[in-house]
py3Dmol code that shows the C-alpha trace and the ligand (Angstrom):
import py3Dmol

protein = """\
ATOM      1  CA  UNK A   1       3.398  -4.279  13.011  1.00  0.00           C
ATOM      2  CA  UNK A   2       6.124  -3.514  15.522  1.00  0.00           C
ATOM      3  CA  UNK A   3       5.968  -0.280  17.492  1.00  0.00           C
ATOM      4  CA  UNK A   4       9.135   0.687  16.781  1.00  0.00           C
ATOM      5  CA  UNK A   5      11.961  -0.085  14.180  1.00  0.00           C
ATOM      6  CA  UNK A   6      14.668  -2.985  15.643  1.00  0.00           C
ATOM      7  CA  UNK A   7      17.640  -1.038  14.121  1.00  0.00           C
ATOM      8  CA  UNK A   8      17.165   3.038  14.703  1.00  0.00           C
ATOM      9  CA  UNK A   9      14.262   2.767  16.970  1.00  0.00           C
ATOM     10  CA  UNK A  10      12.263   5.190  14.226  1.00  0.00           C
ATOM     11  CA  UNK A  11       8.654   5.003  16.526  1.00  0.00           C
ATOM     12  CA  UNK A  12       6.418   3.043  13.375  1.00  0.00           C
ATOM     13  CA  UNK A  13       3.120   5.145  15.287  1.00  0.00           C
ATOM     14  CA  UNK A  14       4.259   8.492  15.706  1.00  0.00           C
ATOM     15  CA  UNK A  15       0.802   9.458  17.274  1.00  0.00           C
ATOM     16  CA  UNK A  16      -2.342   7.693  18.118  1.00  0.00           C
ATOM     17  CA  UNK A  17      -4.995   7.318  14.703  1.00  0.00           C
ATOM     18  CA  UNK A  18      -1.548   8.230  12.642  1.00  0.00           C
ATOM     19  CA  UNK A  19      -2.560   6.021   9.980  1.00  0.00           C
ATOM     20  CA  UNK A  20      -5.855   7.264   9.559  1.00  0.00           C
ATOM     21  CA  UNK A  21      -4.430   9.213   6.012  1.00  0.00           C
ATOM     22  CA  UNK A  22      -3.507   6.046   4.730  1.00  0.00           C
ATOM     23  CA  UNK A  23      -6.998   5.468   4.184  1.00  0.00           C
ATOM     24  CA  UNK A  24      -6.799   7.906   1.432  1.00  0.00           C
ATOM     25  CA  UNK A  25      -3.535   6.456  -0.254  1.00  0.00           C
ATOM     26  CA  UNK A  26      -5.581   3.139  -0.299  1.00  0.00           C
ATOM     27  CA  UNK A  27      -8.354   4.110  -1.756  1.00  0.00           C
ATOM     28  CA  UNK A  28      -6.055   5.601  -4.588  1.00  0.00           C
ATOM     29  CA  UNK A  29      -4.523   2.806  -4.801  1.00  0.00           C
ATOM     30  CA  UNK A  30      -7.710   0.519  -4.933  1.00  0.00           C
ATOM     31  CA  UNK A  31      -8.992   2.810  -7.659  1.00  0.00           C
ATOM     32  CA  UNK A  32      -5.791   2.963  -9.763  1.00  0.00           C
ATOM     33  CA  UNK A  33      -6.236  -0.835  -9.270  1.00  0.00           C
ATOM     34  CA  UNK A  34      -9.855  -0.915 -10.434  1.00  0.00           C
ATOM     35  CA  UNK A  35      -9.536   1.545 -13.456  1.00  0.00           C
ATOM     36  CA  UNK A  36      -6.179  -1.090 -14.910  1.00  0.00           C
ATOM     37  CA  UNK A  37      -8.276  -4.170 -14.486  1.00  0.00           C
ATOM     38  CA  UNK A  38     -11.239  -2.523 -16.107  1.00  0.00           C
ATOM     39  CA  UNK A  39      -9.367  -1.437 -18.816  1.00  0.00           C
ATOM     40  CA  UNK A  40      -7.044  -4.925 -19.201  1.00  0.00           C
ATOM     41  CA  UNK A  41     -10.338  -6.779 -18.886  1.00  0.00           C
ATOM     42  CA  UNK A  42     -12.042  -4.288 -21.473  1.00  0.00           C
ATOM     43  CA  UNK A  43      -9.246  -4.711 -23.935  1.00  0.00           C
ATOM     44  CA  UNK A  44      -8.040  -8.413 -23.327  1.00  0.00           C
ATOM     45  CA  UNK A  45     -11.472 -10.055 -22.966  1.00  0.00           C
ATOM     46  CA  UNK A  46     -13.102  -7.996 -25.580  1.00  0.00           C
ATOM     47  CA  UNK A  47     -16.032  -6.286 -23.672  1.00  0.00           C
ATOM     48  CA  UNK A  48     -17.242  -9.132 -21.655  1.00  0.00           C
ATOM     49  CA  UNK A  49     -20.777  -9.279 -19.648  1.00  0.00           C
ATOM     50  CA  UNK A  50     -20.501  -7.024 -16.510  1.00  0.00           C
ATOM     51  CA  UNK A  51     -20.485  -9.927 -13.956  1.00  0.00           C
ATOM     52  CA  UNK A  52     -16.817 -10.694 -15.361  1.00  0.00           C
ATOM     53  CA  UNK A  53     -15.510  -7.185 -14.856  1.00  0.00           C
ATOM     54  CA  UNK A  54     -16.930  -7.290 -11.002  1.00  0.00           C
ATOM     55  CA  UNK A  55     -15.319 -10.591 -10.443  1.00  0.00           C
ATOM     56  CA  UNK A  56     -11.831  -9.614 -12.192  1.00  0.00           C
ATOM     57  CA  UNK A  57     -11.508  -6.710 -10.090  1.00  0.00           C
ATOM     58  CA  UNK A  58     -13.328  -7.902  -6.384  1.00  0.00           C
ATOM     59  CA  UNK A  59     -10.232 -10.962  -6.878  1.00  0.00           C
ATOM     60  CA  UNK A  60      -7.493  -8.547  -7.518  1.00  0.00           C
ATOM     61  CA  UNK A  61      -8.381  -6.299  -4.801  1.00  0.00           C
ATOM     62  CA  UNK A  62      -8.668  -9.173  -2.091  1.00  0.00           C
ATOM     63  CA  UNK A  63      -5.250 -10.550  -3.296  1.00  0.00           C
ATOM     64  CA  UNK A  64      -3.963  -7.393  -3.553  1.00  0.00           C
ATOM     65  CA  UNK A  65      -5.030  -6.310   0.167  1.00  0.00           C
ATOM     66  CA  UNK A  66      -1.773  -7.095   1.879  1.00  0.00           C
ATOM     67  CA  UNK A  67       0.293  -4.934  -0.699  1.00  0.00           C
ATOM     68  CA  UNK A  68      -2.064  -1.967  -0.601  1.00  0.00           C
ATOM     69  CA  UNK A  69      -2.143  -2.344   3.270  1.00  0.00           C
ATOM     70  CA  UNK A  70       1.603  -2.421   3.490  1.00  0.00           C
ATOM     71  CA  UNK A  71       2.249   0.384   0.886  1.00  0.00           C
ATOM     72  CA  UNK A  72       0.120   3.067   1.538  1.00  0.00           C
ATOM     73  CA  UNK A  73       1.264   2.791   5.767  1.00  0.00           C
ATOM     74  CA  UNK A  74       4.721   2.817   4.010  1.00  0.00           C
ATOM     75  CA  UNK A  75       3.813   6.271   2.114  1.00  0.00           C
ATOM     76  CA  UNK A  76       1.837   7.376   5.048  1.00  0.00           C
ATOM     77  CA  UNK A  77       5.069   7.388   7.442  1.00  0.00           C
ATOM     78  CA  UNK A  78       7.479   8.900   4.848  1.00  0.00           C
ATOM     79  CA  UNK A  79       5.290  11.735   3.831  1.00  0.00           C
ATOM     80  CA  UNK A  80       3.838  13.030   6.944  1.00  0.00           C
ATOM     81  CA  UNK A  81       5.743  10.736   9.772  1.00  0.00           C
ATOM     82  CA  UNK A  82       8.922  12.840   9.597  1.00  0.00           C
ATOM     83  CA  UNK A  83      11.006   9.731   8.749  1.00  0.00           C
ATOM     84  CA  UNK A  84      14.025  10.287   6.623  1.00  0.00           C
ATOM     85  CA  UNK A  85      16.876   8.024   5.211  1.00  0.00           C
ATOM     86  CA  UNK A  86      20.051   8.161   7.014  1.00  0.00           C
ATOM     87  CA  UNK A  87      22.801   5.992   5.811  1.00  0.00           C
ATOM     88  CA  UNK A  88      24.298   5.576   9.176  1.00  0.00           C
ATOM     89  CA  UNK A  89      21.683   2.978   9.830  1.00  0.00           C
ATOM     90  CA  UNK A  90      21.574   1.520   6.532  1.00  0.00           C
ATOM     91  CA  UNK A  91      24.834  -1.211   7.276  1.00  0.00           C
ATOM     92  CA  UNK A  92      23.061  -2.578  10.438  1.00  0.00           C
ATOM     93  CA  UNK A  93      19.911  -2.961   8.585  1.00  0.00           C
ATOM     94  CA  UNK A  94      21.451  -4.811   5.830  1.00  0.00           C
ATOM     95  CA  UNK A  95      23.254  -7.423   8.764  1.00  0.00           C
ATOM     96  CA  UNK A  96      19.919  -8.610   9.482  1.00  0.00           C
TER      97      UNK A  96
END
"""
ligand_1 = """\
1
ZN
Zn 14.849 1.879 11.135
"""
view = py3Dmol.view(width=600, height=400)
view.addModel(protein, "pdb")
view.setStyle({"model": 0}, {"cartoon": {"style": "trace"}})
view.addModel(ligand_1, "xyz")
view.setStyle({"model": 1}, {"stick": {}})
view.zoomTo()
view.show()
């Protein structure tokens, strides 16, 4: 992750241990995950044995990782990081 955005300079670490909250948005998001699965698993599969419904949902949390990662920093800095949108920046972001 860069420490600062290339195009308005928007700091991506507005204070050391920033990201620390995002914790919290993962783990929402991990759960959210977990409960779908469960159910898709439940309802799709037709009850299976309990080893399947571990395995279904430890694979779609590792592949999901990187999107749950991403996202909840994402959610993280527009919440609580003071970043807005301003449309003055939004042609030079486009360019690149
Ligand atoms: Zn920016």
């Amino acid at each position: 992750m860069p420490a600062q955005c290339p195009v308005c300079s928007q700091a991506y670490e507005p204070e050391p241990g920033f990201y620390w909250g995002a914790m919290y948005i993962s783990f929402g998001f991990s759960t959210g995950m977990m409960l779908v699965i469960g159910a898709l698993v439940y309802y799709l599969l037709g009850d299976p044995d309990t080893w399947v419904y571990i395995m279904a949902v430890a694979i779609v949390a590792v592949l999901m990782t990187p999107f749950n990662l991403r996202y909840s920093r994402t959610l993280m800095l527009y919440l609580f990081g003071g970043v807005n949108y301003n449309p003055q920046y939004a042609e030079a972001g486009q360019a690149r």
